[in-house]
Each structure stands twice: as C-alpha cells, then as structure tokens.
VOBAKOL-561244 format. One record per residue (C-alpha): x, y, z; residue in one letter. Coordinates in nm, 3 decimals. Layout:
N
{r {X Y Z} a} ...
***
This chain:
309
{r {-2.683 11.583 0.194} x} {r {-2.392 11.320 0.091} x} {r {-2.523 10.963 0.134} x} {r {-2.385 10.632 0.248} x} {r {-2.382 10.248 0.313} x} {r {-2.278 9.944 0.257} x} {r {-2.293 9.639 0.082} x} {r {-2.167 9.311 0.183} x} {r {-2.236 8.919 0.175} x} {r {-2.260 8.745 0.508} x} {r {-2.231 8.410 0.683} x} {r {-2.221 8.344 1.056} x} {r {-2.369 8.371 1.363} x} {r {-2.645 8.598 1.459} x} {r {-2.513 8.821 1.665} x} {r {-2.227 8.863 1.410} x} {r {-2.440 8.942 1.143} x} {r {-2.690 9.189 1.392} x} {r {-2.336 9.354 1.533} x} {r {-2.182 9.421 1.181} x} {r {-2.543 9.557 1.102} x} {r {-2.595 9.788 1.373} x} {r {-2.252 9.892 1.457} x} {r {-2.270 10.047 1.080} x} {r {-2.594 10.225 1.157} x} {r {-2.470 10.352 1.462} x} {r {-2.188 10.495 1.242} x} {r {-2.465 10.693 1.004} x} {r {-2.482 10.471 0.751} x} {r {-2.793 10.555 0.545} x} {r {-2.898 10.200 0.390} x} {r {-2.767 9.851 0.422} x} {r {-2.743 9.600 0.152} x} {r {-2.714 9.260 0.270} x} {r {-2.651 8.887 0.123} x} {r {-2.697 8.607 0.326} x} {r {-2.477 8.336 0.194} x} {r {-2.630 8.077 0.362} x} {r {-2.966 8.068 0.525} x} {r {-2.977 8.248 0.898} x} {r {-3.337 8.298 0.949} x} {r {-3.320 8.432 1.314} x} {r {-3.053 8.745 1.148} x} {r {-3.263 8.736 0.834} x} {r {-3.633 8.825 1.010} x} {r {-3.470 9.085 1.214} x} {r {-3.281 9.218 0.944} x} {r {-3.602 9.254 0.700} x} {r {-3.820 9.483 0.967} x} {r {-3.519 9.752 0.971} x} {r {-3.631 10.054 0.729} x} {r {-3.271 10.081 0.637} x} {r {-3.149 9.763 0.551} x} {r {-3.231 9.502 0.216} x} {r {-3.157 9.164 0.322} x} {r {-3.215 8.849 0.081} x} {r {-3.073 8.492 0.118} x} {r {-2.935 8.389 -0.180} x} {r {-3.039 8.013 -0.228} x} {r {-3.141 7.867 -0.528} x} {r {-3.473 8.092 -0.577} x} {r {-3.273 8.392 -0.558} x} {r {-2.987 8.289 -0.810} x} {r {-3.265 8.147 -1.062} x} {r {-3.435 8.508 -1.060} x} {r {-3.064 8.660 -1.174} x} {r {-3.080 8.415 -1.414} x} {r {-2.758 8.259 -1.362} x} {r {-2.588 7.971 -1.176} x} {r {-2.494 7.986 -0.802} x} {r {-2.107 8.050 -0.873} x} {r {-1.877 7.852 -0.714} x} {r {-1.639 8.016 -0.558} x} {r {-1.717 8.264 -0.293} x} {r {-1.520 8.538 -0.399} x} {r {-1.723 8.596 -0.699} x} {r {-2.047 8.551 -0.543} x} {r {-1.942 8.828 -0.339} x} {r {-1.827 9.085 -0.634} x} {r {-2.132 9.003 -0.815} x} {r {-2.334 9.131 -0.508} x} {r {-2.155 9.421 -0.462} x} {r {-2.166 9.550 -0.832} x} {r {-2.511 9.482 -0.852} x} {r {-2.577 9.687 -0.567} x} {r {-2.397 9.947 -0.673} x} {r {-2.559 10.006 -0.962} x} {r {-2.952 10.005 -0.849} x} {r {-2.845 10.187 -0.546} x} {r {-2.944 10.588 -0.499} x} {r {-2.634 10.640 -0.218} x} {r {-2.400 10.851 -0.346} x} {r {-2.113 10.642 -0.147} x} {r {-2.126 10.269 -0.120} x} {r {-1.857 10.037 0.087} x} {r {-1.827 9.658 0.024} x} {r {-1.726 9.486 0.349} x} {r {-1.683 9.148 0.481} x} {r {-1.889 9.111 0.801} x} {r {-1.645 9.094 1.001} x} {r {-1.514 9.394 0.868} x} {r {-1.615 9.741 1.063} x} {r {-1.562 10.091 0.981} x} {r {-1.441 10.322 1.275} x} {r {-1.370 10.721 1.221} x} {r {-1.427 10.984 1.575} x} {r {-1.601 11.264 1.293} x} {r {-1.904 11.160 1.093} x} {r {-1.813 10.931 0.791} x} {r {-2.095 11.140 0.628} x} {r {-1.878 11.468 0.687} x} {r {-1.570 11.312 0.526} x} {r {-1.661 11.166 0.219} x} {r {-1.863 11.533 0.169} x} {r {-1.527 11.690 0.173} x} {r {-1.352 11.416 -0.083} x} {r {-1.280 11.580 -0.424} x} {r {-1.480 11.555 -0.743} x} {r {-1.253 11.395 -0.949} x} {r {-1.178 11.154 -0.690} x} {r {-1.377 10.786 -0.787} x} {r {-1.305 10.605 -0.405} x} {r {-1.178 10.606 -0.075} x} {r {-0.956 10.359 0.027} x} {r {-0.935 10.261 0.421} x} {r {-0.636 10.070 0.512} x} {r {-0.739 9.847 0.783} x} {r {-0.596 9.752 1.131} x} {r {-0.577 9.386 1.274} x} {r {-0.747 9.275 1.587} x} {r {-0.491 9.132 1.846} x} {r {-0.583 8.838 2.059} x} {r {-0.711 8.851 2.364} x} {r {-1.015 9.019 2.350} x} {r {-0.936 9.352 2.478} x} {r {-1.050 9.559 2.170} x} {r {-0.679 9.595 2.060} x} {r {-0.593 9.630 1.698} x} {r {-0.244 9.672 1.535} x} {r {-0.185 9.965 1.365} x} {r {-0.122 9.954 0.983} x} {r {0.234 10.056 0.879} x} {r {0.188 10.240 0.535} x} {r {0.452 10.061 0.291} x} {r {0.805 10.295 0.230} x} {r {1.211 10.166 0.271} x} {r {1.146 10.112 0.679} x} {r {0.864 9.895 0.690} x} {r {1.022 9.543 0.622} x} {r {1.302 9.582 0.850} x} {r {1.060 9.739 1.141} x} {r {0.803 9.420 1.087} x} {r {1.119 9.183 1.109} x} {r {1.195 9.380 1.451} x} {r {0.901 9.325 1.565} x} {r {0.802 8.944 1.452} x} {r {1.203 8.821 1.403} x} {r {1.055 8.459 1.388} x} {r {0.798 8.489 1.112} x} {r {0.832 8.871 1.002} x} {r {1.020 8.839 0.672} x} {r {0.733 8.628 0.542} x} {r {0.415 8.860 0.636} x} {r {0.344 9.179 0.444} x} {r {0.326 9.436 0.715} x} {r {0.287 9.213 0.959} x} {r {-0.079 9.154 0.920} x} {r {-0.285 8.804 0.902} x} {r {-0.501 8.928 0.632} x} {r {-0.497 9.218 0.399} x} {r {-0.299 9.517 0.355} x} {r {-0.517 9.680 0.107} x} {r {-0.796 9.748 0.308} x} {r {-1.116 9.812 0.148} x} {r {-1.310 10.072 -0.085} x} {r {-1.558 10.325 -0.050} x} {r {-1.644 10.410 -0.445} x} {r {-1.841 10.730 -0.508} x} {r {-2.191 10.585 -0.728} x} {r {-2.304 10.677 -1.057} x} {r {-1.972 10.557 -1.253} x} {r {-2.058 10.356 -1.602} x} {r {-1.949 10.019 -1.607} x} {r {-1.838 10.010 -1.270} x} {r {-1.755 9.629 -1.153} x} {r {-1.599 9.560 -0.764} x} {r {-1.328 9.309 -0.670} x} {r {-1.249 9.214 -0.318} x} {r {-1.008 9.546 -0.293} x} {r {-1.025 9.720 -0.642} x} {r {-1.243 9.853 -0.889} x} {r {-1.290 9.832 -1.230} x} {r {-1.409 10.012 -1.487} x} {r {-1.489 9.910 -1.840} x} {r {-1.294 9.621 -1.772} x} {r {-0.989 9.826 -1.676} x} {r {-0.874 9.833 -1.308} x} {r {-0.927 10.186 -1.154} x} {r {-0.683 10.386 -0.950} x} {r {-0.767 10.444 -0.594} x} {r {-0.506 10.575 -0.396} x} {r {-0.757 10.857 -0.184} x} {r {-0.725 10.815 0.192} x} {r {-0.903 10.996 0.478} x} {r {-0.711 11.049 0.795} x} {r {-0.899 10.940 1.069} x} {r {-1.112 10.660 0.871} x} {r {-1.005 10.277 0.952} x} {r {-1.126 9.938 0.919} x} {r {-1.100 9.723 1.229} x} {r {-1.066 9.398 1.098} x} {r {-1.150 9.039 1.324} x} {r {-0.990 8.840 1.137} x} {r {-0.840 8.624 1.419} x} {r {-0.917 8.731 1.743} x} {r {-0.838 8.397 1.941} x} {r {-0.618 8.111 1.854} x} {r {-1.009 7.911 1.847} x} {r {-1.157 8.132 1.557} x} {r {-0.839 8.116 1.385} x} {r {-0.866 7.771 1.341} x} {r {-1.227 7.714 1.260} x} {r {-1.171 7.903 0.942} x} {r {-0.840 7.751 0.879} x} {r {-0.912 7.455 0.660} x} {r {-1.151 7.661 0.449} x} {r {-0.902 7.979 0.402} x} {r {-0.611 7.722 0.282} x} {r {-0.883 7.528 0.038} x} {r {-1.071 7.842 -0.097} x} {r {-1.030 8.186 0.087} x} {r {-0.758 8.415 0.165} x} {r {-0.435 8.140 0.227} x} {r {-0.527 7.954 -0.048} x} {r {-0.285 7.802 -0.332} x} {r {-0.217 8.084 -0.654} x} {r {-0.185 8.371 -0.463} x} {r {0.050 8.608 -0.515} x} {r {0.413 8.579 -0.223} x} {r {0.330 8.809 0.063} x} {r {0.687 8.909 0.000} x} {r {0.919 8.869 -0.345} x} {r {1.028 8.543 -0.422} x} {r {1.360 8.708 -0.509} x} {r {1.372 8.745 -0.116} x} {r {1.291 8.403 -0.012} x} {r {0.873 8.507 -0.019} x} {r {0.635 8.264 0.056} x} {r {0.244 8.270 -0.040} x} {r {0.037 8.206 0.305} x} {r {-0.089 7.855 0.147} x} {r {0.311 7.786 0.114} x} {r {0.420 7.937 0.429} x} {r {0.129 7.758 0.615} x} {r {0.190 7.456 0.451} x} {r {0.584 7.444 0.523} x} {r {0.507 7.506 0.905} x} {r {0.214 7.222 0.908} x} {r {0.506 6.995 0.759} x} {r {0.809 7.066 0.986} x} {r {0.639 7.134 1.305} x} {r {0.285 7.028 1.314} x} {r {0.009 7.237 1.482} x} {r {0.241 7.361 1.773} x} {r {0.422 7.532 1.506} x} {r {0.067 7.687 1.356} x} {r {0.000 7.734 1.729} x} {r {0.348 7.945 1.747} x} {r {0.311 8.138 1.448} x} {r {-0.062 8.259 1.552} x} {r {0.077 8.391 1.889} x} {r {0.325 8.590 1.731} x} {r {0.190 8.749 1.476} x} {r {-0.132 8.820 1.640} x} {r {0.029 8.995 1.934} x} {r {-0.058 8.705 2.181} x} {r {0.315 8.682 2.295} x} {r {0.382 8.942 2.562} x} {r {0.723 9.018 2.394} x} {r {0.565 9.090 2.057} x} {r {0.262 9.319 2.260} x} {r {0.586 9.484 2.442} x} {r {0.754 9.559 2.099} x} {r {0.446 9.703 1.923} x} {r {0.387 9.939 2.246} x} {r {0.693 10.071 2.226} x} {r {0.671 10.137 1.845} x} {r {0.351 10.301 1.905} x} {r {0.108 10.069 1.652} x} {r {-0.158 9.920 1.916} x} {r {-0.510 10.092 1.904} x} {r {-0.781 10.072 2.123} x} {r {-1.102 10.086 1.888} x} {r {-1.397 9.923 2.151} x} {r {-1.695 9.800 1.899} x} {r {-1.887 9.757 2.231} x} {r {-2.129 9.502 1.972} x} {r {-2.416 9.389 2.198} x} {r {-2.483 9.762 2.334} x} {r {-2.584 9.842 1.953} x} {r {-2.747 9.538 1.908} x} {r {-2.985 9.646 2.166} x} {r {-3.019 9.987 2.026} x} {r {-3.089 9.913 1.678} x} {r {-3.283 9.521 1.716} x} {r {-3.414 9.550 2.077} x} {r {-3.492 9.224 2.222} x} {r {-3.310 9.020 1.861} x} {r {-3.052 8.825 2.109} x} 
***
C-alpha cells in the first residue's frame, strides 16, 4: 500500500495549526511531521496525543540536540526540517507545506501517487489563491503559454502586467517527492539532489493546493511588514515579470505603490488582485477560473481533536 504525509513548519494560531492538521488527515494522509516555530503549547499537547502526527517545538533545546545554531532566516529553518524528515521518514511520499497551505483532490491522494510512474522523482501541485471574502473561493491557476499575460492584464488592467499569473503568492506550487532518493535536500518549491536542482515537471489532474495566503484585506496586512522585511515580497527576489518589460519584484512594486499613493493605494491593489472588486469577480466568472474548494476547518477539528477548541 503507497504511503503518505507531510512535513511542514508552523506558526499561528491554534485552530490554524489543528485545521491544517486534521484537514490533511481527513485527506488520508498516513503521518504528520510537524515544527513548531515558535512555542504554541495548547496546538502542541493536542498535537503530541495523535498516533499519526510528530510534533516538536524547535527552541533552543531542540536546535542544541541538531547540533547547530537556530538559523536565521526562516526559509532555511524550514528546508532543513523538511530534508531531515525526509530522510528518517518510512512514507514512500512526503509533501512539504506551509500551514496555511492545504491539499484538495475528489479521488484518494493515496490512489494517485500509486499510479505516478517509476522513474518519476515528484509531483508538483500548482496551487490556487483564496479570494476575499470568505466564501471558500479560490482563483484558478492559469498554466503559463503565449495567452496568459495578456488574459491576466484583461482581467487585473490596473496591476496585471506586474503579477505573474495573477496570483499574490506563488506560481510554483509545491512538491510531493517520492522517498528513498540519496542526497535528497528540499527548497521552498524545488528539490535537489547532490547539490544539483532536480526536474519536476509531473502533475496530477485533479490534485491542487488551496492556498490562504490573503483571505481579507486584515490578514493581508498583519503579515505585510514581515513578508517585505524577510518572506515572500522581500528585497532580491527575482521580477514577477522581465525587467525587459517594465517587471517589478513585489518588494519594488509594493514599495513604489507605498510611495505614490500611501496605504489606499496598498488598499487598491489588494482588492483587485484578490478578487474583492466585483468587476474583477465578474471577469474571472466569465473566464471560468473561480473554484469553490470548502475546507469546512472546524468540522475536522472536531473529528480528529474532539473537544481541542
């Protein structure tokens, strides 16, 4: 029987942690590897009584016993998790998501990944982007080809021609790497091998990643700051579109509209690329790429940590 779970480094609330946890079991997942970034004991002690999940908070104790320094910067912490798992793990599949990060496929995932090729080393699953207004909408991805720039311009004509595929976040989506490779080391949305970067172009029709990453013009701005200092907007990364074409990194496209036009101009940007502006929701309807992908969160909670929250 084909194998699965997940690995992935948390921080938050709770019930975020609990509903990333149990929405994943509810999916089949058959273990759970999870690092707490920062201390949530309430999440952590039910987390610990599950059979199928390994939960440790990684303060000082923890990084001491790997015999290494606390890195600083998150991204690594998170890699160094997931490789680590991933080799002292007996799955024969293992994903690394971000919590709020959630796997969604109508036929077992279990199924699927049974039917993937031998020579084939991962699974990648493009993602789709929660729209605001809490109705369990997502856009759709548009896989890259000649059409998709001028179709996201249609759709976004104010800030369009700076977003890859008119998505917040990533494009990539995330990996699902078949175990037992030598020398195997994760990155955020790649592998490597022996120091090499691997090539993992595999897909499975009908497997997506709904990702929160804004849901509401609130959330988007309470991880603002940090995502322009040291996450996914911040300075170095690569222009969401050529610079040949006038393309603009997120930390210098965010930046620009902080300068010229304040937060009302953040405030205008969010509502259009997030779907909250009923012409923008009209345009995407019509072109087909809204989903409707209900994670129904506290219903699992209570089936998989009864009485946690």
């Amino acid at each position: 029987m084909t194998t699965w779970g997940i690995v992935s480094m948390v921080r938050g609330s709770t019930r975020d942690i609990l509903g990333f946890a149990a929405h994943h079991l509810g999916l089949g997942a058959d273990y759970l590897y999870i690092y707490m970034d920062e201390p949530n004991h309430a999440a952590h002690r039910t987390l610990r009584n599950h059979p199928k999940i390994r939960v440790r908070i990684c303060d000082d104790a923890f990084w001491k016993n790997r015999k290494r320094d606390r890195p600083e910067r998150h991204q690594v912490r998170q890699t160094l998790h997931a490789t680590f798992a991933y080799r002292n793990t007996d799955l024969d599949w293992l994903a690394h998501l971000d919590v709020d990060e959630f796997l969604w496929s109508e036929k077992p995932i279990r199924e699927q990944l049974n039917a993937v090729p031998n020579e084939i080393p991962a699974v990648r699953v493009r993602p789709m982007e929660e729209m605001a207004g809490g109705e369990d909408l997502y856009k759709a991805y548009i896989p890259s080809g000649p059409d998709r720039s001028a179709l996201v311009q249609s759709l976004y004509p104010n800030y369009g021609e700076f977003v890859l595929g008119g998505f917040l976040s990533h494009t990539q989506g995330k990996l699902i790497a078949r175990t037992g490779m030598e020398k195997l080391n994760f990155r955020i949305h790649n592998l490597f091998q022996n120091k090499e970067p691997l090539t993992c172009k595999f897909e499975l029709s009908g497997l997506e990643l709904c990702h929160r990453h804004a849901p509401d013009w609130e959330h988007w701005m309470a991880h603002y700051r940090f995502r322009m200092d040291r996450g996914s907007y911040q300075a170095g990364m690569s222009p969401n579109v050529p610079r040949e074409l006038g393309g603009l990194n997120k930390n210098e496209l965010f930046s620009w509209i902080e300068e010229e036009q304040g937060t009302d101009g953040l405030r205008a940007f969010y509502d259009e690329i997030s779907g909250a502006d009923p012409e923008v929701r009209a345009r995407l309807q019509e072109h087909g790429l809204i989903r409707h992908r209900p994670l129904d969160l506290d219903t699992k909670i209570a089936k998989h940590f009864p009485g946690s929250c």
